[in-house]
KOLMAR-639955 format. One record per residue (C-alpha): residue number from 1; x, y, z. Coordinates in Angstrom, 2 decimals, padded with zeros to 5 digits. Each point is the difference from the previous one (the first is absolute). Layout:
BEGIN
<resi NUM	X X	Y Y	Z Z> .
...
***
This chain:
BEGIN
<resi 1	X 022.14	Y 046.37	Z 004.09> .
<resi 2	X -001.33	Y 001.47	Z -003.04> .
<resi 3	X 001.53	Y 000.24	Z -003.03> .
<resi 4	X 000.68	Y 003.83	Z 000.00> .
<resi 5	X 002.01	Y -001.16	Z 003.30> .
<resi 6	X 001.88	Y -002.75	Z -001.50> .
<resi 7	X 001.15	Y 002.33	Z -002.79> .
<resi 8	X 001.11	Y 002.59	Z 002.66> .
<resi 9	X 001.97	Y -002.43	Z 002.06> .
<resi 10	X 001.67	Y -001.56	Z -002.99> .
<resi 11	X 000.85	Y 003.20	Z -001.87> .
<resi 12	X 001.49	Y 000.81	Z 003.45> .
<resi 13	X 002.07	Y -003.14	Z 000.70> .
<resi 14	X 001.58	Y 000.11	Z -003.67> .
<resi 15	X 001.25	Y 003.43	Z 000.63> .
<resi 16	X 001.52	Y -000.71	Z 002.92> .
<resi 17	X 001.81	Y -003.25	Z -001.79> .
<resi 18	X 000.73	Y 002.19	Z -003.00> .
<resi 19	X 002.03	Y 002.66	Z 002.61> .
<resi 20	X 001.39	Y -003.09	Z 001.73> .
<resi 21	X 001.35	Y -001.66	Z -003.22> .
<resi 22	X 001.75	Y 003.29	Z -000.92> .
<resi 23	X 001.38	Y 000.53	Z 003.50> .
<resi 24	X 001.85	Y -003.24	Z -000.54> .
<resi 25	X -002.09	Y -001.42	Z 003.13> .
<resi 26	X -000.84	Y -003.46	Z -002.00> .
<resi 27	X -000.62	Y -002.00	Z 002.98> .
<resi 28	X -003.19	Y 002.63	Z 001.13> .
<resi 29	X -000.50	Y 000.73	Z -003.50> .
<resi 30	X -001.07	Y -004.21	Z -000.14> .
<resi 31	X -002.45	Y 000.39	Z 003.59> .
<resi 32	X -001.61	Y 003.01	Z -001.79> .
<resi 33	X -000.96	Y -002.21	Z -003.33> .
<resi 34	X -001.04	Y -002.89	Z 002.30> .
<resi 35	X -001.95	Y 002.38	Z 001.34> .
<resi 36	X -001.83	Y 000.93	Z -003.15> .
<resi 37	X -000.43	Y -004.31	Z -001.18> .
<resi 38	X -001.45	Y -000.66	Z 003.38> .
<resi 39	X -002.44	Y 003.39	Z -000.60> .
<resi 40	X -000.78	Y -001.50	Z -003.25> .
<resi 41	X -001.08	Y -003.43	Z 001.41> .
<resi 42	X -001.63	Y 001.85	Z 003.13> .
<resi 43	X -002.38	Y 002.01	Z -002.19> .
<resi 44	X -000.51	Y -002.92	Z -002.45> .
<resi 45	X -001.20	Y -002.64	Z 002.68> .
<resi 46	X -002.23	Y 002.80	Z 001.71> .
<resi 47	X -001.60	Y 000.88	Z -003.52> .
<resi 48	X -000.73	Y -003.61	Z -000.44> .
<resi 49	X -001.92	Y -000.14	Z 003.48> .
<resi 50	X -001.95	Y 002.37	Z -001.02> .
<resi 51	X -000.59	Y -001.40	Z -003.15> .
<resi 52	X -001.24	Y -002.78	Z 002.14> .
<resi 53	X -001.77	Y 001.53	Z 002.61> .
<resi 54	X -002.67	Y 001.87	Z -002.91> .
<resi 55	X -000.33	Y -003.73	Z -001.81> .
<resi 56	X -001.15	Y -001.07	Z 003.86> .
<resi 57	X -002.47	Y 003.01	Z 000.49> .
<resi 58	X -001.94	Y -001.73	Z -002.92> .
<resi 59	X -000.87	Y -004.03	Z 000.72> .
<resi 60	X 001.16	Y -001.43	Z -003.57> .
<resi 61	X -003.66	Y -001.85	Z -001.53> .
<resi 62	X -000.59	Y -003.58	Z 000.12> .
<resi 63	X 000.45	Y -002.03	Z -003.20> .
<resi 64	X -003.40	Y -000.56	Z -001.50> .
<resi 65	X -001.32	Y -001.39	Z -002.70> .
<resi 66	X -000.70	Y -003.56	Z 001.27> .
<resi 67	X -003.22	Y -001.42	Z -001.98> .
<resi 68	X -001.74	Y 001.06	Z -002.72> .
<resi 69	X -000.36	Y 003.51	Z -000.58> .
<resi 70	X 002.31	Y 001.72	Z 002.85> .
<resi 71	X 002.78	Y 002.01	Z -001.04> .
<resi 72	X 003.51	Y -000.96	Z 000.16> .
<resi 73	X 002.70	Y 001.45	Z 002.56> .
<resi 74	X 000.68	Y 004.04	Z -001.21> .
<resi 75	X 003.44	Y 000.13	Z -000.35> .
<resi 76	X 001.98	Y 002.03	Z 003.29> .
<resi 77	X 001.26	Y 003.24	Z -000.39> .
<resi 78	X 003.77	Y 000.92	Z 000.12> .
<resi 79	X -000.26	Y 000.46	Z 003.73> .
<resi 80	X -001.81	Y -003.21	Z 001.06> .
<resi 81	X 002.56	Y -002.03	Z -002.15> .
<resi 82	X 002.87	Y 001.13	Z 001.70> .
<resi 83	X -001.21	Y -000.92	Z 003.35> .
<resi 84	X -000.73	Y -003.48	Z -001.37> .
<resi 85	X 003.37	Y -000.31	Z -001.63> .
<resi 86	X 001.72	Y 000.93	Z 003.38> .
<resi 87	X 002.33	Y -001.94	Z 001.42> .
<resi 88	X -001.71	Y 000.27	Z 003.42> .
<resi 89	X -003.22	Y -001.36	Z -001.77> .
<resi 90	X 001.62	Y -002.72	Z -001.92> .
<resi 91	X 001.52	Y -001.74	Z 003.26> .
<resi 92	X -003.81	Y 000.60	Z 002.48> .
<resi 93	X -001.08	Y -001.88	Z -003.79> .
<resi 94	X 002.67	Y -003.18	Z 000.71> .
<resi 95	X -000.93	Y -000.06	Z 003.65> .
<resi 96	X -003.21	Y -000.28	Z -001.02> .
<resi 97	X -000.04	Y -002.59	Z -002.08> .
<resi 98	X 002.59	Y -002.01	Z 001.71> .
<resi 99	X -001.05	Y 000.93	Z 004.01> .
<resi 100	X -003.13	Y 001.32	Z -000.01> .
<resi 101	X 000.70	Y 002.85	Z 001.14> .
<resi 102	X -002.26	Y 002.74	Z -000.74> .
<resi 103	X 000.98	Y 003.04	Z -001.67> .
<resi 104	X 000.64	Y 003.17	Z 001.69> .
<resi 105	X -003.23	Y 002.15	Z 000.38> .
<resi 106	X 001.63	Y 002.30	Z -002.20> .
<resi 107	X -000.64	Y -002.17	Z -003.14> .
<resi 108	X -003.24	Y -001.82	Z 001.10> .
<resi 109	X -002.73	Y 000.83	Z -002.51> .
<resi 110	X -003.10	Y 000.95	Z 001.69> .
<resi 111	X -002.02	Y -000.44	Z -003.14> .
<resi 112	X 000.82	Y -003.80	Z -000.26> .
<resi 113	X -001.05	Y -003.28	Z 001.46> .
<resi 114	X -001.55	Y 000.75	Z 004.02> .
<resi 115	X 000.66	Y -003.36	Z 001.07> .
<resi 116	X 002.48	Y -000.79	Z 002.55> .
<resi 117	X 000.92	Y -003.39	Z -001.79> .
<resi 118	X 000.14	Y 001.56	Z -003.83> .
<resi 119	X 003.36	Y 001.60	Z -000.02> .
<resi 120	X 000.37	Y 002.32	Z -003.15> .
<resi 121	X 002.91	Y 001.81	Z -001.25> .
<resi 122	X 001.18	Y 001.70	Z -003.10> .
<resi 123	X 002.65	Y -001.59	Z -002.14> .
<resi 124	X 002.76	Y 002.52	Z -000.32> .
<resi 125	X 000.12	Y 001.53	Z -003.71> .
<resi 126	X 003.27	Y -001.45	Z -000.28> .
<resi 127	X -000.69	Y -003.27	Z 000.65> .
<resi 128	X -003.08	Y 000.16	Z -002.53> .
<resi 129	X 002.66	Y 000.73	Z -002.80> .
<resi 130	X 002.23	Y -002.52	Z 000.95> .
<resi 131	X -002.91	Y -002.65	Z 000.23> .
<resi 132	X -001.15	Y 001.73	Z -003.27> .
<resi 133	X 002.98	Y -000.06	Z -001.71> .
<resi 134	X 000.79	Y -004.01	Z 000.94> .
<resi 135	X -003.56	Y -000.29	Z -001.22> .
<resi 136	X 001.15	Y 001.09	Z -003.20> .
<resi 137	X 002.92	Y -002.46	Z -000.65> .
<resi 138	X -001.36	Y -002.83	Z 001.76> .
<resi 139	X -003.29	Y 000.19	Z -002.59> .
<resi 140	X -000.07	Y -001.68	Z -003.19> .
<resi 141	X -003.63	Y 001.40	Z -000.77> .
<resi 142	X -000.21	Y 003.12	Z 002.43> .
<resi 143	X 002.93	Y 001.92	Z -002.13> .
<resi 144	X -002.06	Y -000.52	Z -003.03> .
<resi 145	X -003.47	Y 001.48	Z 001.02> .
<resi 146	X -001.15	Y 003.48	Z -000.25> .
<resi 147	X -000.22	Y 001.69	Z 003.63> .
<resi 148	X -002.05	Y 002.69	Z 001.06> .
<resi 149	X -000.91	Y 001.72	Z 003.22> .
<resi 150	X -003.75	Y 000.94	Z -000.66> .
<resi 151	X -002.01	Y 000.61	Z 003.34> .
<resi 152	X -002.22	Y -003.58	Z 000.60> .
<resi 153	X -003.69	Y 000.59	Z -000.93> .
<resi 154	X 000.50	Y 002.11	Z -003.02> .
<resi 155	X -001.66	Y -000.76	Z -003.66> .
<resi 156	X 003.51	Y 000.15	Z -002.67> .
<resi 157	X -000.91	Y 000.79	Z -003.70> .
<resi 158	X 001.87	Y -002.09	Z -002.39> .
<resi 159	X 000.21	Y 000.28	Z -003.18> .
<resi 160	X -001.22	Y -003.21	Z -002.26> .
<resi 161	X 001.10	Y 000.64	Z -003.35> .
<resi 162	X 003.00	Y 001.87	Z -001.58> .
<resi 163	X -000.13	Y 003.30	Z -002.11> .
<resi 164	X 000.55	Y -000.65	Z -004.19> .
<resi 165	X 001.21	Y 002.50	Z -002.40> .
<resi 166	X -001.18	Y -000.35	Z -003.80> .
<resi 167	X 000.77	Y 001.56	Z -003.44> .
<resi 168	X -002.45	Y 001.96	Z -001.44> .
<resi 169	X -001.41	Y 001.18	Z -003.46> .
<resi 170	X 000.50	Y 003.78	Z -000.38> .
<resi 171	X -003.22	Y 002.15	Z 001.41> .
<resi 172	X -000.68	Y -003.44	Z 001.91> .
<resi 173	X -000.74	Y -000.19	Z 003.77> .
<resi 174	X 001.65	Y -002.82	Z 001.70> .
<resi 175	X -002.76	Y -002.00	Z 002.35> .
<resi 176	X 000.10	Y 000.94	Z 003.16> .
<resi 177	X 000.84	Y -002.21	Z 002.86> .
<resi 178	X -001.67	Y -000.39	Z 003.43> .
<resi 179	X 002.00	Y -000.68	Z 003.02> .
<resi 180	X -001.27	Y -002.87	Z 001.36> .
<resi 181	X 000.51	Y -000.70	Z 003.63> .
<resi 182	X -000.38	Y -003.09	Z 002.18> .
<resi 183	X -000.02	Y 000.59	Z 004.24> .
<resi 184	X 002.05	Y -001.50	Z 002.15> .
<resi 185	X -000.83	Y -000.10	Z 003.43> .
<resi 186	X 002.85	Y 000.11	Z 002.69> .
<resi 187	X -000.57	Y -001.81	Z 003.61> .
<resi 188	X 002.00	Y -000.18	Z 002.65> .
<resi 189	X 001.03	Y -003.60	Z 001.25> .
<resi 190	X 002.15	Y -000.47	Z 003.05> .
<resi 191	X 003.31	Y -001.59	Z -000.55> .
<resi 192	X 001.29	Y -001.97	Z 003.15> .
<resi 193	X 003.36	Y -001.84	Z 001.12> .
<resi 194	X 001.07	Y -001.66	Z 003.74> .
<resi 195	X 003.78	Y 000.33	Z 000.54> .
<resi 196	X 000.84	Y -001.76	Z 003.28> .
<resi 197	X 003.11	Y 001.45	Z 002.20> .
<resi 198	X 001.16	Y -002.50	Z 001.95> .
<resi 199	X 001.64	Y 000.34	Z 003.51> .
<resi 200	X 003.11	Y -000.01	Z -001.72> .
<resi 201	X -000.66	Y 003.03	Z -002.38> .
<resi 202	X 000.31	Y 002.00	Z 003.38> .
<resi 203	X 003.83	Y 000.25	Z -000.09> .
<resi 204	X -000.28	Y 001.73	Z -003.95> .
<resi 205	X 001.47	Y 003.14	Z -000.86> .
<resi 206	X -002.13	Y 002.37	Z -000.92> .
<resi 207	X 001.49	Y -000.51	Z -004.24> .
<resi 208	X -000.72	Y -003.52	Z 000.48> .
<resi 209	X -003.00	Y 000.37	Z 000.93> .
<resi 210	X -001.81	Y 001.86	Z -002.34> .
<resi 211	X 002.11	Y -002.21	Z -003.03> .
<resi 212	X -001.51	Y -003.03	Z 001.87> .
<resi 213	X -003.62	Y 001.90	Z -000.03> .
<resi 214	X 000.54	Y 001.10	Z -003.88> .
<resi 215	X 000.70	Y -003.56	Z -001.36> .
<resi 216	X -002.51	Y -001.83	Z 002.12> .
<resi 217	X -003.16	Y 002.49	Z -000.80> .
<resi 218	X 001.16	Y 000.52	Z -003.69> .
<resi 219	X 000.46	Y -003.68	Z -000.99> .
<resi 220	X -004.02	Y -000.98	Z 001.50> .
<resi 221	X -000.76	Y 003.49	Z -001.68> .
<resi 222	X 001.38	Y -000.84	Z -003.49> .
<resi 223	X -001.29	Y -003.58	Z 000.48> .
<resi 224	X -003.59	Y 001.54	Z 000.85> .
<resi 225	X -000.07	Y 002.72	Z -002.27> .
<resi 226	X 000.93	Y -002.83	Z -002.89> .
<resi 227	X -002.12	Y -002.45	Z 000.79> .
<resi 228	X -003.22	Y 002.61	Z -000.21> .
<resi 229	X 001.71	Y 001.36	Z -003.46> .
<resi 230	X -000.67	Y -003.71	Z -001.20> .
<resi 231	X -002.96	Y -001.70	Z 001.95> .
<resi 232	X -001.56	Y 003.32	Z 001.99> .
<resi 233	X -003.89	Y -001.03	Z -000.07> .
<resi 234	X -000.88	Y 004.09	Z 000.53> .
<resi 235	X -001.90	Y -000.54	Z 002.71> .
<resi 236	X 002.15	Y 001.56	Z 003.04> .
<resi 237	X 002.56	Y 000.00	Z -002.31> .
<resi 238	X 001.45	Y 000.95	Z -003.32> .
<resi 239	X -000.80	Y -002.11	Z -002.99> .
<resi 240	X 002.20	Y -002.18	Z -001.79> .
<resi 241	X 000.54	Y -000.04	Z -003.52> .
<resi 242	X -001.19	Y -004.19	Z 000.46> .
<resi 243	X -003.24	Y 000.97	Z 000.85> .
<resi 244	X -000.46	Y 002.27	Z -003.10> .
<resi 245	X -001.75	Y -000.67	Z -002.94> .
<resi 246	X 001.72	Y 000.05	Z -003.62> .
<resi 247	X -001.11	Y 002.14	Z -002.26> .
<resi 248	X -000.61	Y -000.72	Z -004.12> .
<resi 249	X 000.95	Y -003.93	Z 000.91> .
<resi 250	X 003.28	Y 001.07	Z 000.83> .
<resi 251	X 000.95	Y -004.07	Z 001.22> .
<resi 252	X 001.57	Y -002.90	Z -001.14> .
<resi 253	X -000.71	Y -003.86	Z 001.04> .
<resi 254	X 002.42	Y -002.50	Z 000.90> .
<resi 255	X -002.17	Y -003.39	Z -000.70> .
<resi 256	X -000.21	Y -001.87	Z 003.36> .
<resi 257	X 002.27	Y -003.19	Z -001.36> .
<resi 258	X 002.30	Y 002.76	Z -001.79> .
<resi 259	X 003.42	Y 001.77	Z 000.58> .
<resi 260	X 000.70	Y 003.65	Z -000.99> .
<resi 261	X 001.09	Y 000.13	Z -003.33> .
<resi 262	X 002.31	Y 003.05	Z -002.42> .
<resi 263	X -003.61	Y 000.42	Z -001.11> .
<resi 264	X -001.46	Y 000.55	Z 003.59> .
<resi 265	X 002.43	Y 003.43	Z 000.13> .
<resi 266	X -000.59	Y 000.71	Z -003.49> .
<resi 267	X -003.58	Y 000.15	Z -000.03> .
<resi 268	X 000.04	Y 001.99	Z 003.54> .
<resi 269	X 002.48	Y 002.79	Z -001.65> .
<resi 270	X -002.08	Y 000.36	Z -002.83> .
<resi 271	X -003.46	Y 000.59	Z 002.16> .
<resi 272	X 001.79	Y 002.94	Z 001.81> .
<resi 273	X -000.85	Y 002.93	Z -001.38> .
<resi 274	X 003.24	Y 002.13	Z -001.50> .
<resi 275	X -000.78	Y 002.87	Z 001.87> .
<resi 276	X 000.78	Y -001.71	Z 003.29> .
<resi 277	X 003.57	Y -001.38	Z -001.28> .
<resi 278	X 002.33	Y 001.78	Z 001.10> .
<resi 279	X -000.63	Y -000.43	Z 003.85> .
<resi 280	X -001.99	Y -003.88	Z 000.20> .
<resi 281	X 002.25	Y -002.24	Z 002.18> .
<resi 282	X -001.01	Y -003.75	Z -000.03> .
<resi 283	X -000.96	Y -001.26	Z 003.51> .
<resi 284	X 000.38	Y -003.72	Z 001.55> .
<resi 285	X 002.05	Y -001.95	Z 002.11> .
<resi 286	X 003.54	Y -001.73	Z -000.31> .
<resi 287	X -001.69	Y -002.84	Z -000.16> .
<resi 288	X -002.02	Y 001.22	Z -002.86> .
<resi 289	X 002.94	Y 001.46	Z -001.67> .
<resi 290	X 002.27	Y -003.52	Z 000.05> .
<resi 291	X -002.74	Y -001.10	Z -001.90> .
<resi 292	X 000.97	Y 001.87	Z -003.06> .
<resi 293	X 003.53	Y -000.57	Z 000.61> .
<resi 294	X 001.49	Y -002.01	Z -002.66> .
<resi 295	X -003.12	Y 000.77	Z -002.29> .
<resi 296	X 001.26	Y 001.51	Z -003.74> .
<resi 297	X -001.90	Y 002.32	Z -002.76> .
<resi 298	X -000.22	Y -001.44	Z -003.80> .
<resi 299	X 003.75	Y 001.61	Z -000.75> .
<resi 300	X 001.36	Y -002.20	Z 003.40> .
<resi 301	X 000.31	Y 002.97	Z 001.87> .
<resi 302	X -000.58	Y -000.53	Z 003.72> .
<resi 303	X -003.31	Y 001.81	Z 001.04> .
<resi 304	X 000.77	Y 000.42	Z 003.93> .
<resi 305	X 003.58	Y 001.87	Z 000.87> .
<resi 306	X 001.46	Y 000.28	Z 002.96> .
<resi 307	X 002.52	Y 002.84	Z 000.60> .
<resi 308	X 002.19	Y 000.80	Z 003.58> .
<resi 309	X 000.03	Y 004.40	Z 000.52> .
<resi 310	X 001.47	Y 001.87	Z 002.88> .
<resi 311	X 000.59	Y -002.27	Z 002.57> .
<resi 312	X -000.32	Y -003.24	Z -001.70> .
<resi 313	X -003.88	Y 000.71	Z 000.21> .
<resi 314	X -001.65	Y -002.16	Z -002.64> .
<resi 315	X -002.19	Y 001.79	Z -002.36> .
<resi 316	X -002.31	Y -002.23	Z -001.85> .
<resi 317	X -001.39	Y 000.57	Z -003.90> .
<resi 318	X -003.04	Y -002.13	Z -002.00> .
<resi 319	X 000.25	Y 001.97	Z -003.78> .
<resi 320	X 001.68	Y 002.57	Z 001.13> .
<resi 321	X -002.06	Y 000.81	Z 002.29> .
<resi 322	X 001.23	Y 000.71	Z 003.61> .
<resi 323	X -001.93	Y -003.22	Z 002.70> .
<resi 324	X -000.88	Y 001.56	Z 003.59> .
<resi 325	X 000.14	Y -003.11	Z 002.06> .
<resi 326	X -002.18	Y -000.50	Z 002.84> .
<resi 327	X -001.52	Y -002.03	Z 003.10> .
<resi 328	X -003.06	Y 000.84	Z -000.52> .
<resi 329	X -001.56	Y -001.87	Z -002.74> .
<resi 330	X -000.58	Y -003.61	Z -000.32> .
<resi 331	X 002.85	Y -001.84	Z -002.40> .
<resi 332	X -000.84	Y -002.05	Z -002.48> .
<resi 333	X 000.47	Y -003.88	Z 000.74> .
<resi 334	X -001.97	Y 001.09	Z 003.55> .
<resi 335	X -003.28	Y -002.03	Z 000.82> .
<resi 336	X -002.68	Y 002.35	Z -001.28> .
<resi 337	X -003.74	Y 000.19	Z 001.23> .
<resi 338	X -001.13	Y 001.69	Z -002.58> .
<resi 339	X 001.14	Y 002.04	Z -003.53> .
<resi 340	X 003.12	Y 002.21	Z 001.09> .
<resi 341	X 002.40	Y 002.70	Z -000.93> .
<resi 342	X 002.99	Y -000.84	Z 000.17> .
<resi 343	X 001.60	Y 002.84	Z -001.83> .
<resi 344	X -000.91	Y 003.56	Z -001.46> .
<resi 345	X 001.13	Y 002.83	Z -001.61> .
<resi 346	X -000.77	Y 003.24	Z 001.12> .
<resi 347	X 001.83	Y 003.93	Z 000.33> .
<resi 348	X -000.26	Y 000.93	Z 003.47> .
<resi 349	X 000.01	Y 002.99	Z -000.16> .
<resi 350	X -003.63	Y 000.11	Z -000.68> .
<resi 351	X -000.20	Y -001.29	Z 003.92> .
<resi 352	X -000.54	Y 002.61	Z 002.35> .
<resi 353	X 000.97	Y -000.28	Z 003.82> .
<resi 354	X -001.33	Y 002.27	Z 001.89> .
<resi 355	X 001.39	Y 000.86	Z 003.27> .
<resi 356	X 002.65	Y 002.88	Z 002.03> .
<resi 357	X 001.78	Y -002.56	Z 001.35> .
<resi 358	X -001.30	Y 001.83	Z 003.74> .
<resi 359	X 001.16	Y -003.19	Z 002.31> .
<resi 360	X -000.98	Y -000.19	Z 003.98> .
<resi 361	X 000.50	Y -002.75	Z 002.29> .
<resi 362	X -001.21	Y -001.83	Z 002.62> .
<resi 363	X 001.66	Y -001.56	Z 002.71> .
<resi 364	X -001.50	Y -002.93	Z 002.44> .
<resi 365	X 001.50	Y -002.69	Z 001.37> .
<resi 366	X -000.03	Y -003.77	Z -000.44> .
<resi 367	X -001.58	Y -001.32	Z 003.25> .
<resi 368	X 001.79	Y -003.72	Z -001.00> .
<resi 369	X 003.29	Y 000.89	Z -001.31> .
<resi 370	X 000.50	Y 003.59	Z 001.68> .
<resi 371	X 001.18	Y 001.49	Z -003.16> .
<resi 372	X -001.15	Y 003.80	Z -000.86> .
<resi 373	X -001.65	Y -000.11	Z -003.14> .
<resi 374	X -000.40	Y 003.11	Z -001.76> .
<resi 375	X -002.83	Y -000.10	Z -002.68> .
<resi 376	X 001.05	Y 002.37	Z -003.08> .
<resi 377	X -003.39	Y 001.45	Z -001.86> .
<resi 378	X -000.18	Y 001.59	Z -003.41> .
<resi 379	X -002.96	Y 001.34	Z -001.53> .
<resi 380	X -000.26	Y -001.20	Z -004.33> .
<resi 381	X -002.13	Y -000.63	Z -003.07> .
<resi 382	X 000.67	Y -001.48	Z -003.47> .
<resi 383	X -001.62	Y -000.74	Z -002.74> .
<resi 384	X 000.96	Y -000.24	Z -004.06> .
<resi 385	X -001.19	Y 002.89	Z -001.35> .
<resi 386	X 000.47	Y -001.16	Z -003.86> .
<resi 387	X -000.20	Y -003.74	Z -000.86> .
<resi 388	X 000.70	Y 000.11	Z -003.66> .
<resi 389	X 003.75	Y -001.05	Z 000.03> .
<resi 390	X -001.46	Y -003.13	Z 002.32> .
<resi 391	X 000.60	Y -003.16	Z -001.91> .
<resi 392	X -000.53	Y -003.28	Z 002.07> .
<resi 393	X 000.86	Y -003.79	Z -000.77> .
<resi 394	X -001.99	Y -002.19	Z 001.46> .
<resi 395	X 000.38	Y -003.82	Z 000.96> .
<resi 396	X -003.22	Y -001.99	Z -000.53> .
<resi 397	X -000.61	Y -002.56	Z 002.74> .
<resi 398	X -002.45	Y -002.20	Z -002.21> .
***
């Protein structure tokens, strides 16, 4: 039924209620606008088949972009989304990953893995932004940083210094000012997480499911994506802000037989530069943090502050200055091999993470425990793209 035909037949039925309604003949009057809902729904449904059936003609692309210089996953088209976000897809997804059992021919992709044993499928675009989303409040670090969606294997421009206006003598030119750029070059890095479905996943619903699947591949995603934000060597992966180099001397020592001191986060605040105020968050662990518990400025004012938001969620303060506490540095008080930060400063918005989120799976299963594990892939890159608001304090080890 097209639509000129669904018009017809509805412009026909509400006549005949219309008539029906006036003839006092309520009872056929209610069949006829039945008549018109179910229509409605008939030509709706049927519209969405086809919808379907022309995302099907075209076998949706692979995600790419594994390794250095592939592209990452184009994003689908209206069409190709909606076959993905189908209900009908979402549950041959959960059998999938809980049974094994493959998915209807229908939403096979050709283009992908061959192999009989390397079972891929597409992660329905609303599961991404759920996983996405619980990404985002599960992060202490990944809120923070400056996202992208460049295509992997590209050369970025960034700019390395900032415009400046000055005042001028009359019939003066001002000196002109060159644009400087720096490159940045984006990879892209494969992302990976096992989520194991035990035998007794296989009595789920299909809601608990996929809220099972979100939490699981978003915490070891978050944990992952973290953990490289911090420590990534940027080989195969992005690189941490650890593994960068200060600029201008931007670091302060803790003597190896020494505590922090009021001076330690004195001296730090005064080495970062004031253009980078407004959005430097101090980084460390709890651990770190108790240390300055307790610790006062010259006027007895209490240097570390604790404060409880929304939620009772404790929100943590050196100077003023909001902490971000994390797992991924070492504390202070640890056994050190060698001279180590154990806390910086640093606006993260001059981090970029580069990726479009494009998620697939795959699914084997455990030959010792049975379980279906389904193998969630993401394609990323990260790198700080402006290390001038990085100031570091290091503990000497000797």
């Amino acid at each position: 039924m097209n639509r000129t035909e669904y018009l017809e037949k509805r412009q026909s039925l509400y006549a005949e209620a219309e008539q029906l309604i006036e003839a006092g003949n309520l009872e056929e009057a209610n069949a006829k606008m039945q008549a018109i809902t179910d229509l409605d729904t008939q030509f709706e449904n049927e519209s969405k088949a086809a919808a379907n059936l022309r995302a099907m003609s075209q076998v949706p692309a692979p995600l790419k972009g594994v390794g250095e210089g592939e592209k990452f996953g184009t994003a689908t088209n209206a069409e190709e989304e909606d076959i993905y976000n189908s209900i009908e897809y979402r549950r041959a997804f959960m059998n999938l990953m809980i049974n094994g059992t493959p998915l209807p021919e229908k939403f096979r992709n050709e283009a992908g893995p061959t192999k009989t044993t390397d079972v891929t499928a597409v992660i329905s675009p609303t599961v991404v932004r759920r996983i996405v989303d619980k990404m985002q409040v599960l992060g202490n670090v990944l809120p923070l940083v400056t996202h992208t969606a460049f295509p992997a294997g590209v050369t970025v421009p960034v700019s390395s210094v900032k415009a400046v206006a000055s005042w001028v003598a009359e019939g003066v030119t001002s000196e002109k000012q060159k644009l400087k750029l720096t490159q940045i070059d984006i990879k892209g890095y494969k992302l990976r997480c096992a989520v194991s479905m035990t035998l007794e996943a296989s009595v789920m619903t299909l809601d608990v499911f996929e809220t099972y699947f979100v939490d699981s591949v978003s915490k070891a995603m978050v944990w992952a994506q973290e953990e490289a934000f911090f420590n990534g060597t940027g080989s195969g992966q992005p690189k941490g802000i650890l593994k960068e180099t200060v600029v201008d001397s931007q670091n302060v020592d803790i003597a190896a037989a020494e505590e922090p001191t009021y001076q330690t986060l004195t001296e730090a605040e005064g080495l970062l530069p004031a253009a980078y105020e407004a959005n430097a968050v101090w980084n460390m662990t709890k651990k770190t943090f108790m240390k300055f518990m307790g610790m006062v400025d010259k006027d007895g004012q209490p240097v570390a502050r604790i404060n409880y938001g929304l939620g009772g969620a404790p929100e943590r303060y050196l100077l003023g200055r909001r902490v971000v506490i994390n797992e991924h540095m070492t504390s202070l008080g640890a056994s050190l091999s060698g001279d180590t930060v154990v806390a910086f400063l640093f606006d993260w918005l001059d981090y970029m993470y580069n990726t479009n989120y494009a998620m697939r799976v795959k699914q084997y299963e455990d030959d010792d425990t049975e379980d279906q594990i389904a193998k969630a892939v993401m394609i990323a890159d990260g790198k700080a793209i402006d290390l001038h608001s990085l100031v570091t304090v290091t503990k000497k080890n000797a």
